[in-house]
Structure formats: structure tokens, C-alpha cells
Kinemage of the C-alpha trace (Angstrom):
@kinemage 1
@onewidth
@group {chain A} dominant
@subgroup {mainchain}
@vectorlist {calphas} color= white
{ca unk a 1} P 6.861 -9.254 41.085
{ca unk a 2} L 3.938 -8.173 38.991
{ca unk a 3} L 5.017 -5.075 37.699
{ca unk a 4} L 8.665 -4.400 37.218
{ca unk a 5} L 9.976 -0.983 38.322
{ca unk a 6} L 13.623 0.176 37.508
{ca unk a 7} L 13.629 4.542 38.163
{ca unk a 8} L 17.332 5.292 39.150
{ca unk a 9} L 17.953 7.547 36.229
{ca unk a 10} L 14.950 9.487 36.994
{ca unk a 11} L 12.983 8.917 33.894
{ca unk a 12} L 12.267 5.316 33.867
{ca unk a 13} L 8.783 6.076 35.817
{ca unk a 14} L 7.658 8.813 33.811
{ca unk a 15} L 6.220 5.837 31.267
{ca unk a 16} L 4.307 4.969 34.115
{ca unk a 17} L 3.438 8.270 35.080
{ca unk a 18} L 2.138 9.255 31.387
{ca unk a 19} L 0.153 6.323 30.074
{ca unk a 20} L -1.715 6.518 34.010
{ca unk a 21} L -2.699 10.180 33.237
{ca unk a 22} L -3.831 9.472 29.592
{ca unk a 23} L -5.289 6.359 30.847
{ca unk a 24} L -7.464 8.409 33.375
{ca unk a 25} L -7.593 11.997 32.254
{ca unk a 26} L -6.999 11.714 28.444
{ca unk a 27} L -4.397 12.911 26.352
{ca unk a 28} L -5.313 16.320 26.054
{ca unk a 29} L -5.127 16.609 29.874
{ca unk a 30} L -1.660 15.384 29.864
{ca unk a 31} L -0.198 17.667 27.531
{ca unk a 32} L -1.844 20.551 28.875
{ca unk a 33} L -0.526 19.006 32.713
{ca unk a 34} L 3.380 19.150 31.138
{ca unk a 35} L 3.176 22.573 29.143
{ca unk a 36} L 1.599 24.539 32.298
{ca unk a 37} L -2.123 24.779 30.898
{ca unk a 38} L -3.345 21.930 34.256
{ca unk a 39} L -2.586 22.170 37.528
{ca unk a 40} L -0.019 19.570 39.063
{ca unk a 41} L -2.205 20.034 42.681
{ca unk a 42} L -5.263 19.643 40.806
{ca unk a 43} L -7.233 16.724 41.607
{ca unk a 44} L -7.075 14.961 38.596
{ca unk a 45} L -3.287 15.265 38.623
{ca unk a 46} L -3.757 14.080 42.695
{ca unk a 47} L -5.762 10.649 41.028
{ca unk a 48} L -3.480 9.924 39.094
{ca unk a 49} L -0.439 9.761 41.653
{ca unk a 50} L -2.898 7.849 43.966
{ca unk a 51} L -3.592 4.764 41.127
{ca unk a 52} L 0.476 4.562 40.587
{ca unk a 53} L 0.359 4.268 44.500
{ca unk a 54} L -1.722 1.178 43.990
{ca unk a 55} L 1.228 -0.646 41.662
{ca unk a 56} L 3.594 -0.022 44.301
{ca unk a 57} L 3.276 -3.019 46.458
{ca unk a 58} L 3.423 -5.237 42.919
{ca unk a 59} L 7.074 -3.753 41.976
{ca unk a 60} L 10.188 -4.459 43.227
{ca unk a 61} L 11.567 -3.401 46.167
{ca unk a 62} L 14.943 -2.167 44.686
{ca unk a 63} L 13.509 -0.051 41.867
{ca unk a 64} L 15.876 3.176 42.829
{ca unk a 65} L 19.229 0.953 42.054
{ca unk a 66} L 18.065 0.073 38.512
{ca unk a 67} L 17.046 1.374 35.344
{ca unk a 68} L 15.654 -0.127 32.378
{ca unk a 69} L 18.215 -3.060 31.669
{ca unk a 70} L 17.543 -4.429 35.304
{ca unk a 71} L 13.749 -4.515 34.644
{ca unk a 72} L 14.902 -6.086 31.225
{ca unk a 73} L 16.384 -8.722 33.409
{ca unk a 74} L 13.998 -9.356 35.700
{ca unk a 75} L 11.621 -9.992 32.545
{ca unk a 76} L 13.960 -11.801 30.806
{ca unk a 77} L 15.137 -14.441 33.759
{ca unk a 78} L 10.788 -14.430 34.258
{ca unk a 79} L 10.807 -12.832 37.842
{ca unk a 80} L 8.298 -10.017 37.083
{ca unk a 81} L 5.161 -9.938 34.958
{ca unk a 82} L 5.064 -6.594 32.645
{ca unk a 83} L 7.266 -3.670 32.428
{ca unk a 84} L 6.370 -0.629 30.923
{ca unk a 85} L 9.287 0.315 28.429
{ca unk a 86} L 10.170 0.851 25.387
{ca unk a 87} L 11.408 -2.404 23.255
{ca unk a 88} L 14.460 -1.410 21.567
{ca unk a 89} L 16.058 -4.131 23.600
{ca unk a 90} L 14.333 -7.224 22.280
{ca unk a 91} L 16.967 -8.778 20.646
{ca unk a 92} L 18.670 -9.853 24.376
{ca unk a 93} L 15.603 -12.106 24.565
{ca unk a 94} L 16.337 -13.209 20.713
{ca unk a 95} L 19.833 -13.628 22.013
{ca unk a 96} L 19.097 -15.834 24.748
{ca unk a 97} L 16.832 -18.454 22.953
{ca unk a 98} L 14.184 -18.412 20.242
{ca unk a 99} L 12.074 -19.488 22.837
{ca unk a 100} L 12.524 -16.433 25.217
{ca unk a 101} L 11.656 -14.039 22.168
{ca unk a 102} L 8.944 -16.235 21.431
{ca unk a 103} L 7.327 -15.421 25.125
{ca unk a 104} L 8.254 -11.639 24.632
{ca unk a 105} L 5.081 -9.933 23.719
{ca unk a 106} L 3.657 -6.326 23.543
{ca unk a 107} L 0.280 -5.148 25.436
{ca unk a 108} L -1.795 -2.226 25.719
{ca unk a 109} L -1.987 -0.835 29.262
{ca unk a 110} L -5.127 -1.436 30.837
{ca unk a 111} L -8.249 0.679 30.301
{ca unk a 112} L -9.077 2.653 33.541
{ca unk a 113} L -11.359 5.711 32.776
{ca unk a 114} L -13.889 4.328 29.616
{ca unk a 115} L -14.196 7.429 28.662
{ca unk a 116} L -10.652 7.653 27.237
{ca unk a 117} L -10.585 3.790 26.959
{ca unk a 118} L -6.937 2.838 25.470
{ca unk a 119} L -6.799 5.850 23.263
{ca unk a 120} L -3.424 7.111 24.041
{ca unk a 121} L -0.001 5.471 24.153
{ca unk a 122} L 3.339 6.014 24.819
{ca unk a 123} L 5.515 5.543 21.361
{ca unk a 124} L 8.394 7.811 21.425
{ca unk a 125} L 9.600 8.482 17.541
{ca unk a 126} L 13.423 8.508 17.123
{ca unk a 127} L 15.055 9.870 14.066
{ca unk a 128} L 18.674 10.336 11.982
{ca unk a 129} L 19.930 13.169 12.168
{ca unk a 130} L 22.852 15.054 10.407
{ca unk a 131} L 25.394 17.320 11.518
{ca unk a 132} L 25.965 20.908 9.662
{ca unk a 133} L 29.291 21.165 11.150
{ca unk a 134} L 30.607 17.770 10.627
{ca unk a 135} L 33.101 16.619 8.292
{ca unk a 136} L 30.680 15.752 5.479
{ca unk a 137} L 27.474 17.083 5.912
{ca unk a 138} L 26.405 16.383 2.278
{ca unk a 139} L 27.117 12.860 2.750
{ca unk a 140} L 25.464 12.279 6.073
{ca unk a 141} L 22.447 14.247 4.469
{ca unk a 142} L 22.447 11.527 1.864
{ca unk a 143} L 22.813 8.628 4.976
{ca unk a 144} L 20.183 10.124 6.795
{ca unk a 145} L 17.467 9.855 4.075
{ca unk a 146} L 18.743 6.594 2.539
{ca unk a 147} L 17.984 5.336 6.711
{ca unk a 148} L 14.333 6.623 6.128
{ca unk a 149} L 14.245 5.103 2.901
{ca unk a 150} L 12.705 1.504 2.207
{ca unk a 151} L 16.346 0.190 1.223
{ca unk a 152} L 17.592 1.663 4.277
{ca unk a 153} L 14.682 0.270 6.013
{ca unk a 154} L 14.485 -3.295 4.914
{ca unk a 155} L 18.904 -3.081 5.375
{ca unk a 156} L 18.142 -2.206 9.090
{ca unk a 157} L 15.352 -5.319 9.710
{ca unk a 158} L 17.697 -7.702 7.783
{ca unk a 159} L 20.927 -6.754 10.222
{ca unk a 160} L 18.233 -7.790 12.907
{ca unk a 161} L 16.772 -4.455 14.145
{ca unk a 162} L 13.476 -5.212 15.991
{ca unk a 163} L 12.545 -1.596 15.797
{ca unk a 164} L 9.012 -0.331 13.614
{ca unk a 165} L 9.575 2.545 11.368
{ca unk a 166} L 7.473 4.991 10.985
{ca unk a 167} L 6.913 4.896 6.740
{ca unk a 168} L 3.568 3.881 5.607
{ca unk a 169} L 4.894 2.623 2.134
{ca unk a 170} L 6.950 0.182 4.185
{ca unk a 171} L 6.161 -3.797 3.320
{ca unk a 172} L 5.415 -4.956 6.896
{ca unk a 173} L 4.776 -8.688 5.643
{ca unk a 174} L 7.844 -9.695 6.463
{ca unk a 175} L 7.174 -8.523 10.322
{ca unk a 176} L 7.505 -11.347 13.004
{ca unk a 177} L 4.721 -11.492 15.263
{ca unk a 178} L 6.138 -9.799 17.700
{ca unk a 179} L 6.688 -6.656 15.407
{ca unk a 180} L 3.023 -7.299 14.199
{ca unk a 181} L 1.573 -7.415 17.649
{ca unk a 182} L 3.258 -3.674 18.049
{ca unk a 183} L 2.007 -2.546 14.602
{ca unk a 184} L -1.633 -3.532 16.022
{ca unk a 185} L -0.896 -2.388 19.596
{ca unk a 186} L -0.160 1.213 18.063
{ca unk a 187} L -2.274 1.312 15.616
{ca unk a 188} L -5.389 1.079 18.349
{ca unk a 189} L -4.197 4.594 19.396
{ca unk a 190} L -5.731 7.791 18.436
{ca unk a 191} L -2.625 9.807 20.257
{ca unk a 192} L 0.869 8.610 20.111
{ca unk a 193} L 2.808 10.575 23.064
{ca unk a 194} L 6.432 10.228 24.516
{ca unk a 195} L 7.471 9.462 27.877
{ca unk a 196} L 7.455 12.610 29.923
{ca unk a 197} L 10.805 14.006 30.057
{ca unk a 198} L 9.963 14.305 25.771
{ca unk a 199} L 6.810 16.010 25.988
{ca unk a 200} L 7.904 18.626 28.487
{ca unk a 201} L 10.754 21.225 28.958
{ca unk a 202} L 13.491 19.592 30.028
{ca unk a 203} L 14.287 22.377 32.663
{ca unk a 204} L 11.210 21.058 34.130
{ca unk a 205} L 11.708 17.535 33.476
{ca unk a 206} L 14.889 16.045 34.525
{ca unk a 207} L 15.509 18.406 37.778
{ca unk a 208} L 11.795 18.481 38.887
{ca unk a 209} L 9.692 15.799 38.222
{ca unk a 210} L 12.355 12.943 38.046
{ca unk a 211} L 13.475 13.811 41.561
{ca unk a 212} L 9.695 13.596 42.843
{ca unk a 213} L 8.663 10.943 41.003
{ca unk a 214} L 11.544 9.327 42.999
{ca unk a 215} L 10.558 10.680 46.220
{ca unk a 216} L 7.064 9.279 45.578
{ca unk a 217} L 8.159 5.979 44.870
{ca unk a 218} L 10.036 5.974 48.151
{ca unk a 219} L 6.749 7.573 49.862
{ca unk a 220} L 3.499 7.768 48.354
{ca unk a 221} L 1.464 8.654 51.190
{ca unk a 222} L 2.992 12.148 50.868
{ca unk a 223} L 1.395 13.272 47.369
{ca unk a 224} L -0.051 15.919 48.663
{ca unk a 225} L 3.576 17.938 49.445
{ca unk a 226} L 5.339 16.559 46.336
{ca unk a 227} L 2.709 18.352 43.861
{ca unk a 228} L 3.092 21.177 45.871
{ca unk a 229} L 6.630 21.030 45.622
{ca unk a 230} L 6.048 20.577 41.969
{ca unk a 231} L 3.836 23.606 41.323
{ca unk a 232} L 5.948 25.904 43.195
{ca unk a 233} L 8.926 24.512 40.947
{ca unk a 234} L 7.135 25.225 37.513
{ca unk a 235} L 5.333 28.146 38.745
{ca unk a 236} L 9.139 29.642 39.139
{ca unk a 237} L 10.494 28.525 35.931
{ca unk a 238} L 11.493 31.358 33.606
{ca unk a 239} L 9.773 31.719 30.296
{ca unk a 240} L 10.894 30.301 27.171
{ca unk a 241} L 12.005 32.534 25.050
């Protein structure tokens, strides 16, 4: 397996589907493609459907029966080559041996169009958040920035969280190469973008393109219908208010 594939949630492939249309029609494409500015029957949306055809016959044949932990596994037990995921799950590799983490290792996704080279990437920014209603809002307040702080910070890497943080003031020294490889992996970027299902409405999202990024998977030779279906989806969305 060259290229692990794990979409039964629906939103696994939309990493695919993203860093493919930044790769070959640039970012500014892509976000006008999810907020309604691009056409999803235009050609260029059309190309980019036709090079994810292309990884098909490198994936698994089971990717509608799992998600991201099974292409985790199939990484981890070294039966695929890549994924492309998020790394929040690292530490099962650091778990397994020092070895295993050792042979984990971040790369950009291949250049395909020059002209947008490996400008773009996927990087989805979590955060802390507080509840108003909750029981102590004051005092989650007061947890939520001492998290963003550099205390916080250097707490969180020390109890073994693999995760980068998005704080310029933060001493990266410390980082482990694998950490450093995503620091320079990201920091190549010009635009740092979230999978799909973050960058557009979610109405639009999870009940339309999920579902026909599915149906794609199971039969790519019919692109031409599932944009169409797509289109005629968003075109009937109601506006935001």
C-alpha cells in the first residue's frame, strides 16, 4: 500500500481532497471553491478529482471501514507508505518503541502545478476554549490562557504532548526532530489551511461533500455526475444569515 486511505467518517479524504486542489489550483482557488466564489463543475475543480483518481489504485482496498486510527495502523505495523493526517497521534508510535517514533517522520506533499509549488498546507489550529455558562468561568478563563502561555506550554511538552503550538516566543530548542521536521515542514508554507469540512459551512460539508467524496472513492470514473450533484447541492443551500 503506498498511500494509506481510511474515509468512513466522511472527512478523512477531505485532507486529500484540499492539499490536491492547493497543490494544483492554489490556495486562493480553494477557498473561493468551498465559500461558493469557483465552480465545483469547473474544470479545474474536474482536475483535481481526476489526480486523486490516480492515488486510488495505491490505497487500500478497505478505506470505507476505517478512519484515521486504521491508517495509523497500517503505518505503524509498516504496511502502507504515507498517510495524509494530522499527527496528534504520534505518541502510539512513541508507545510502541523508540525505534518506531524514530521512523515516524513528517513530509510536504508533492509539488504538482510549479506555479503554486508547495505553497499551501493543511495545518488545522486547535484552541482552549472556556465556557460562559459553566461552573467557573473565571477560573477556566484563567486555565485557558495559562494553556497558551509558555508555562502552560512547556507543562504540556513535558507530560509528552507531541503537538506544536502556535506562540512565536515559544523556546523550540528543546523540540525532537520529529517536532523540528514539522516546524520546517510548516514553516515552507505561505498559506496554512484546514481540512475541508473547517474551511467550509458545515451544512455543506458533512452532508454534501463527505458523502461524494465517498461515492468517488467507490467510483471515480463518474466525476462528472458527482460535481454535478455537488453544485446542485450548494447552489440550493440557504444563505447564511
Amino acid at each position: 500500500i503506498g498511500y494509506a486511505m481510511g474515509d468512513k467518517g466522511g472527512w478523512e479524504a477531505m485532507g486529500t481532497f484540499s492539499i490536491l486542489n492547493v497543490r494544483i489550483n492554489g490556495y486562493d482557488y480553494h477557498i473561493d471553491l468551498l465559500n461558493g466564489r469557483q465552480k465545483w463543475t469547473d474544470q479545474k475543480t474536474i482536475d483535481v478529482f481526476n489526480q486523486f483518481a490516480t492515488l486510488i489504485p495505491y490505497m487500500n482496498k478497505n478505506f470505507l471501514d476505517i478512519s484515521w486510527d486504521g491508517m495509523r495502523d497500517l503505518l505503524l505495523q509498516k504496511k502502507c507508505g504515507a498517510m495524509m493526517m494530522g499527527s496528534w497521534w504520534a505518541n502510539d508510535f512513541l508507545a510502541k518503541s523508540q525505534e518506531d517514533y524514530d521512523d515516524l517522520w513528517i513530509v510536504p506533499f508533492p509539488e504538482i502545478n510549479p506555479e503554486f509549488a508547495r505553497d499551501s498546507i493543511d495545518a488545522p489550529v486547535d484552541g482552549v476554549c472556556a465556557a460562559t455558562n459553566g461552573s467557573n468561568p473565571s477560573g477556566g478563563a484563567a486555565f485557558a490562557e495559562w494553556c497558551g502561555s509558555e508555562a502552560g506550554m512547556l507543562a504540556a511538552q513535558a507530560a509528552g504532548d507531541t503537538s506544536l503550538y502556535a506562540n512565536s516566543r515559544l523556546d523550540t530548542s528543546g523540540y525532537d526532530a520529529f517536532n523540528k521536521q514539522k516546524l520546517a515542514v510548516i514553516g515552507e508554507a505561505k498559506n496554512v489551511m484546514n481540512f475541508l469540512d473547517r474551511d467550509c459551512r458545515n451544512d455543506f460539508a458533512g452532508t454534501i461533500v463527505g458523502p461524494a467524496i465517498q461515492n468517488f472513492l467507490k467510483n471515480p470514473k463518474d466525476v462528472n455526475g458527482i460535481v454535478d450533484g455537488m453544485q446542485e447541492a450548494w447552489d440550493a443551500l440557504p444563505e447564511l444569515a
